[in-house]
C-alpha positions as CSV (number, residue, x, y, z in Angstrom):
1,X,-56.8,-126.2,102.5
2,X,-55.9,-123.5,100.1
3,X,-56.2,-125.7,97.2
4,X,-59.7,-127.2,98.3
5,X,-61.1,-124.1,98.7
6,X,-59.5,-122.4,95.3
7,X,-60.9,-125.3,93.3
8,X,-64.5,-124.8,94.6
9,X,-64.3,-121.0,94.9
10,X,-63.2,-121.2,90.9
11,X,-66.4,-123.2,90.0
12,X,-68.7,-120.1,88.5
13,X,-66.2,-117.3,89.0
14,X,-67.9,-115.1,86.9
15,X,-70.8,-114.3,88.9
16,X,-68.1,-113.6,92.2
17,X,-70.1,-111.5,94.5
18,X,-68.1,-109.5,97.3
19,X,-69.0,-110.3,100.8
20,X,-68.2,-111.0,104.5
21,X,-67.7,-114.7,103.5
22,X,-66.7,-114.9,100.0
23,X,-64.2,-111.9,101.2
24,X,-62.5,-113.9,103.7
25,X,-62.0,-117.0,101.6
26,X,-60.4,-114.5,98.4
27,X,-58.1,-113.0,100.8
28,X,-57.0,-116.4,102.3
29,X,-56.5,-118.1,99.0
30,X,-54.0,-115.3,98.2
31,X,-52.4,-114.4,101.4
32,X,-50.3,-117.1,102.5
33,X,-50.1,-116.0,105.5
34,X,-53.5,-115.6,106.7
35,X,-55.1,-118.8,109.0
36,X,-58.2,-120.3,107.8
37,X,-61.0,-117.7,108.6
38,X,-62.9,-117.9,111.3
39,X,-66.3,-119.5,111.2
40,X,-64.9,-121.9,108.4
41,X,-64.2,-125.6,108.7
42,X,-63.3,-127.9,106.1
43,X,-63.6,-131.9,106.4
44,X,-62.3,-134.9,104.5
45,X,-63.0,-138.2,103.7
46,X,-62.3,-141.4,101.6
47,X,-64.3,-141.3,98.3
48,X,-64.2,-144.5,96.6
49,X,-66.5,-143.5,93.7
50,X,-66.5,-142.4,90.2
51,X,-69.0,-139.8,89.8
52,X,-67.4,-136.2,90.7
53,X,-69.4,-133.5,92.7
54,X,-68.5,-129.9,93.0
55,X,-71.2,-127.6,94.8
56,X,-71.2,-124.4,96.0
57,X,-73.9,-122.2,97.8
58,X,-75.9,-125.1,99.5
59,X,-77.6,-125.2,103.0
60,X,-78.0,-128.4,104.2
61,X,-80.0,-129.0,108.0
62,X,-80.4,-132.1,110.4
63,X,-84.2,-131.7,110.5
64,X,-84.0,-132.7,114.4
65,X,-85.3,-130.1,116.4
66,X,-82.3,-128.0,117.7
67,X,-80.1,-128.2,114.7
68,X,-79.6,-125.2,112.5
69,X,-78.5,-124.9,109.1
70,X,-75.1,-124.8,107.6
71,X,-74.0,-123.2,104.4
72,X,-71.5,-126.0,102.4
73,X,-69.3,-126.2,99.8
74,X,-68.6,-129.6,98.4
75,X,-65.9,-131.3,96.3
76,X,-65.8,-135.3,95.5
77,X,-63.5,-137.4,93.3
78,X,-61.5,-140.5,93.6
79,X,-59.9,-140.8,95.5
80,X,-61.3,-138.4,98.0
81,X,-63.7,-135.8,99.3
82,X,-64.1,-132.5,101.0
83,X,-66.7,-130.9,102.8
84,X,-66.1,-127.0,103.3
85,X,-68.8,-125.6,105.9
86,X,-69.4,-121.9,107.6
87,X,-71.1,-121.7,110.8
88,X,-71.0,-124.9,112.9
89,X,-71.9,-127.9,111.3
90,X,-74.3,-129.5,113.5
91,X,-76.3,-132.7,113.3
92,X,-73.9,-134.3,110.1
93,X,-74.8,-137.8,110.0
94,X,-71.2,-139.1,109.7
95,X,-68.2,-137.9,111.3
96,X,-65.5,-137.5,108.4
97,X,-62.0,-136.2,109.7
98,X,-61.3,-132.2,110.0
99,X,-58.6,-130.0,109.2
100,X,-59.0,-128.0,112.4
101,X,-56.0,-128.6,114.1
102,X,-53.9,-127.3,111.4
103,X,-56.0,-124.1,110.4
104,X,-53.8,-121.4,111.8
105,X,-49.8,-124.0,110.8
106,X,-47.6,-122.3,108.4
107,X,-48.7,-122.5,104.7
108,X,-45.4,-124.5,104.3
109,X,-46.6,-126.7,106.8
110,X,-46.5,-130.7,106.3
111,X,-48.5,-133.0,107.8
112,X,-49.7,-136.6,107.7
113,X,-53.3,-137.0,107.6
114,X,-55.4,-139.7,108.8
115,X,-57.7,-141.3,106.6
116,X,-60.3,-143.7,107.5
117,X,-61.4,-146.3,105.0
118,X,-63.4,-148.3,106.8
119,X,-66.8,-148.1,107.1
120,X,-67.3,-145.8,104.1
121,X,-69.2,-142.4,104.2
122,X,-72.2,-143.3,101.4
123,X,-71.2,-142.1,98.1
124,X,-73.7,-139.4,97.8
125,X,-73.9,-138.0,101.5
126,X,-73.9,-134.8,102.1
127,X,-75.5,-133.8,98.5
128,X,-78.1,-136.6,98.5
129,X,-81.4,-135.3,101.1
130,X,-82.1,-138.5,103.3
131,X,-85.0,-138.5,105.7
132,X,-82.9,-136.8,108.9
133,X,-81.5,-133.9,106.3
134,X,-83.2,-131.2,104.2
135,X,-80.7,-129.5,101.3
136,X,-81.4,-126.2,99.5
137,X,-79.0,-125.6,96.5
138,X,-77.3,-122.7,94.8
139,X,-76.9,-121.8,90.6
140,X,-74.4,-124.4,89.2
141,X,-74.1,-127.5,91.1
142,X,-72.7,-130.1,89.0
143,X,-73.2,-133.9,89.7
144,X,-70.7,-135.8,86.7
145,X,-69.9,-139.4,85.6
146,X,-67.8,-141.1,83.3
């Protein structure tokens, strides 16, 4: 989890702003003995694609009536993906696995992690708006292929 969000929080570290959230993720990257902070979930899936995403500072919202946006993070590349979200994610379209019941293990920790590869999450969910979800993005998201 340390290593998903260091990669992502690396992407335009030059314009690092301090703050409740970008505070709490800092402080976890470098403390190995903090938990995961509160308020912060962080998802996986199989990514049998080519094309590598990295975002940072996007909203994305089920535009059913009781959902409410989520701020996102997002890293994809063979062979898989990660979704890092604040707040509760609610109304995602697909279901891909969670870290959440090893958020507060050792750092040393081991685990094995499920991974289902059958049916596949659509290669560009959650970046791609589809006509349940509205997406709002921050400076420097970067959509790359060979």
């Amino acid at each position: 989890m340390r290593s998903v969000l260091g990669h992502v929080a690396a992407q335009g570290v030059d314009r690092y702003k301090k703050g409740p959230l970008t505070e709490a993720v800092r402080d976890y990257i470098l403390d190995e003995s903090l938990p995961l902070p509160e308020g912060l979930s962080i998802f996986y899936w199989a990514y049998p694609h080519s094309a590598h995403v990295m975002v940072r500072d996007a909203a994305i919202m089920n535009v059913a009536p009781s959902a409410k946006p989520f701020a996102m993070w997002l890293l994809k590349f063979f062979p898989l993906a990660f979704m890092i979200a604040w707040d509760e994610p609610h109304g995602m379209e697909f279901t891909p696995h969670s870290f959440e019941s090893w958020r507060s293990l050792p750092f040393s920790y081991r685990a094995e992690l499920p991974l289902t590869l059958r049916p596949t999450i659509p290669a560009y969910w959650p970046e791609a708006p589809t006509d349940n979800t509205l997406i709002m993005y921050g400076q420097e998201a970067i959509h790359a292929v060979a």
